[in-house]
N, C-alpha and C positions, 0 to 999 in steps of 0.2 A: 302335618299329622295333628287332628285333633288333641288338645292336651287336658289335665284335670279339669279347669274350670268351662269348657267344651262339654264331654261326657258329663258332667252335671246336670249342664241345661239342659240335653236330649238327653239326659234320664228320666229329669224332672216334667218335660214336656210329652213323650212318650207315656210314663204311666199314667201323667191326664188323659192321654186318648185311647190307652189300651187295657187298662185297671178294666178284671172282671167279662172281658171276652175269650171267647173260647176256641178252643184253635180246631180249624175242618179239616186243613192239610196243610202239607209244607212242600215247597217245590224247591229240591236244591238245581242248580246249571252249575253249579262248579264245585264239586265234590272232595277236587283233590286235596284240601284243607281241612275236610271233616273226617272229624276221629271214629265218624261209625258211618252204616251204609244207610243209606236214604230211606227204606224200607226201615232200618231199626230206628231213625229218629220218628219217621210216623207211626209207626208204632206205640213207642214211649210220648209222645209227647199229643197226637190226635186225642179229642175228647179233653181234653186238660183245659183248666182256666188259665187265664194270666193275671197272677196276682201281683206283682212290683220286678218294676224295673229300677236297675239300680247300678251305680257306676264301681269298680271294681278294679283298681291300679289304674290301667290305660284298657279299661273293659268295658263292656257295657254287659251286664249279665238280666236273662231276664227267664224270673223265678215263676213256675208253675203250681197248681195245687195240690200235685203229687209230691213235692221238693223236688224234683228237674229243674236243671237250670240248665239254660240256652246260653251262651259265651257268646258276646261278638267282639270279635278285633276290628279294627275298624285299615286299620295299617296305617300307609301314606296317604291314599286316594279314596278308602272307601267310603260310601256317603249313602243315608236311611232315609229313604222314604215311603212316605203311608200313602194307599191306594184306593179306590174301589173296582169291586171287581176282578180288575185285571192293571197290573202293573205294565204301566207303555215306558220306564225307563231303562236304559241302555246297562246293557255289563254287569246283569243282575248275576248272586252269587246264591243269594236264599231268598224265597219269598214264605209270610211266615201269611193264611188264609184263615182269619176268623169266620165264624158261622152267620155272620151278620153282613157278609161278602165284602167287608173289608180287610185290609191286607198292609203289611208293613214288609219293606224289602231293603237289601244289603244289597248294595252294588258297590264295583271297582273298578275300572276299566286295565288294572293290572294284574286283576285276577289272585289276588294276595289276599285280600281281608279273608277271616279267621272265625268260620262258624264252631262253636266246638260243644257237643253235648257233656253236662256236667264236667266242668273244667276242674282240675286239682285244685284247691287250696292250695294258696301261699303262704306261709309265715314271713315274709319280710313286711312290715310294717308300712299302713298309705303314710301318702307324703301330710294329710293332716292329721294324722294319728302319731308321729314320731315325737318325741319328746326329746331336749339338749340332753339326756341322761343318755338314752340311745347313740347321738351321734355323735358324742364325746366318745364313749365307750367305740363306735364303728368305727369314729375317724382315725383313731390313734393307730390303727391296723393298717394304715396306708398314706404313702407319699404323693397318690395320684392329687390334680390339681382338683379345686373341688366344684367346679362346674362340672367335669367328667363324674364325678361324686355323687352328684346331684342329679344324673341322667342315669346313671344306672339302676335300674330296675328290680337288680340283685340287691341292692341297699336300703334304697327309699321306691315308694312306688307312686307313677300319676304325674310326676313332674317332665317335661320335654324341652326343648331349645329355649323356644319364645322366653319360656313362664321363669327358668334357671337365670337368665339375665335380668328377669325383672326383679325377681325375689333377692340378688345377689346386689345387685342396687340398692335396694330397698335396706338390706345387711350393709351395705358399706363396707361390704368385701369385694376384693378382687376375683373376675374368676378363676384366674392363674395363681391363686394360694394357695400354698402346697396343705393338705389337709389335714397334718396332723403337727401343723405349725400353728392353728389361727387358734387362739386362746378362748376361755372360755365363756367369756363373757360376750366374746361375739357368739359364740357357738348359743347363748340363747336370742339374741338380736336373729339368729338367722332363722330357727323355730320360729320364734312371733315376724318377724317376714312371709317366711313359706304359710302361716293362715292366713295371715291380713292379706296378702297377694291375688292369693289360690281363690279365697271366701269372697272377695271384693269383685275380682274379676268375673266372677260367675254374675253376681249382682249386675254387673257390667253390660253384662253380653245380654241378660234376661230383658232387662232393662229398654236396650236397643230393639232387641232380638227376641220379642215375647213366646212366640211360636218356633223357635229354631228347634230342627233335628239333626240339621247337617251344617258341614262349612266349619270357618274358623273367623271368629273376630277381632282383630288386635289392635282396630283403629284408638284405643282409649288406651295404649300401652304408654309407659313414661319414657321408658328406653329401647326396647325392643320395638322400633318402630321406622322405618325408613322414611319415614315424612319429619319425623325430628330432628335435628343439627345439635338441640342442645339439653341439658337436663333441667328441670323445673328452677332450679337453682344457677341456670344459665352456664354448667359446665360441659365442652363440646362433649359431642357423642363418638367415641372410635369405633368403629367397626374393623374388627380382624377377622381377616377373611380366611381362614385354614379349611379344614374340611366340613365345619359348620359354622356361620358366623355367630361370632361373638359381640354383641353390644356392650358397653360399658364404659364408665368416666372415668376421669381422674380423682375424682371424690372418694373409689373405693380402694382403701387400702389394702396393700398386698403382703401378705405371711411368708416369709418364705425363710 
């Protein structure tokens, strides 16, 4: 699943290429996801410019000149690509048709990913907006381990598997520490982790990956990475393997 510093770069690469076109139609193939009927999004949204795209927890939302905003979930599998004309890729979900006959599309081949016309606001806080006052204050409300912490979505928002082990490295926490055990001065080691990580990574991928809208790239990972044995500091790499894997050293200390 694409994670924060993913939806950054195909934010940042999309509004280059769609800033300022105007939408002629929308072609939804897979409806069952959308919160209104195909008729009521062209409606609302035909005629309309695009004015910025922009990423939104594990979102991509993309803002019109009426204030409509288009949600895309992207889920497990789904992946964006821009067209002319006519979109030839497979398991499409939306296709969004500017008047300039090019075209940007949402496919899945699991039929999941997540069209949604102006989406609710959330108040829980992105994962690079949360400050140690916050997750002092959240963690102490709970025993769960805080890699589980750190992926829920109800808490922090934008963070996923990969990014949680690298950021928790990066902290010199264990992911198996119990959350309202790890003191506080790691709890701001792990705030400045989660930007340096999140912010870096995106450099990262942009870097490699100038033009990406889709995909995942991890090959520049320290510890989340299966081609590594060892951490930068030459401590092995464990992997546990429960219902998500876990990467992480012996370097990071565990709260418990």
């Amino acid at each position: 699943m694409p994670e924060l510093p993913d939806l950054q770069a195909f934010s940042h690469n999309l509004q280059k290429k769609l800033a300022g076109k105007t939408i002629k139609k929308i072609d939804v193939h897979n409806a069952k996801k959308l919160n209104v009927s195909t008729n009521e999004l062209n409606e609302i949204l035909s005629g309309q410019t695009l004015e910025k795209v922009y990423r939104e927890g594990k979102e991509l939302h993309i803002r019109f000149s009426k204030g409509d905003v288009l949600g895309l979930h992207l889920m497990l599998h789904g992946k964006l690509f821009l067209f002319d004309i006519k979109n030839e890729n497979k398991y499409a979900i939306i296709e969004l048709h500017f008047d300039d006959n090019s075209g940007l599309a949402l496919t899945d081949f699991q039929g999941i990913a997540t069209p949604t016309l102006n989406p609710e606001k959330k108040d829980v806080p992105d994962a690079l907006e949360a400050d140690a006052g916050y997750l002092k204050k959240r963690l102490a409300k709970t025993k769960t381990n805080i890699k589980t912490v750190l992926l829920d979505q109800k808490i922090l928002r934008g963070i996923g598997n990969a990014y949680a082990d690298e950021i928790l490295w990066h902290a010199r926490i264990s992911p198996f520490s119990v959350s309202n055990k790890i003191p506080e001065a790691k709890l701001n080691d792990l705030v400045e982790a989660i930007k340096t990580v999140l912010e870096d990574a995106e450099k990262s991928i942009l870097k490699s990956n100038p033009d990406i809208i889709n995909g995942e790239v991890r090959d520049f990972m320290l510890i989340h990475n299966s081609k590594k044995k060892q951490s930068p500091a030459g401590a092995a790499i464990i992997i546990n393997d429960a219902s998500r894997k876990t990467y992480y050293t012996d370097e990071q200390e565990l709260f418990e």
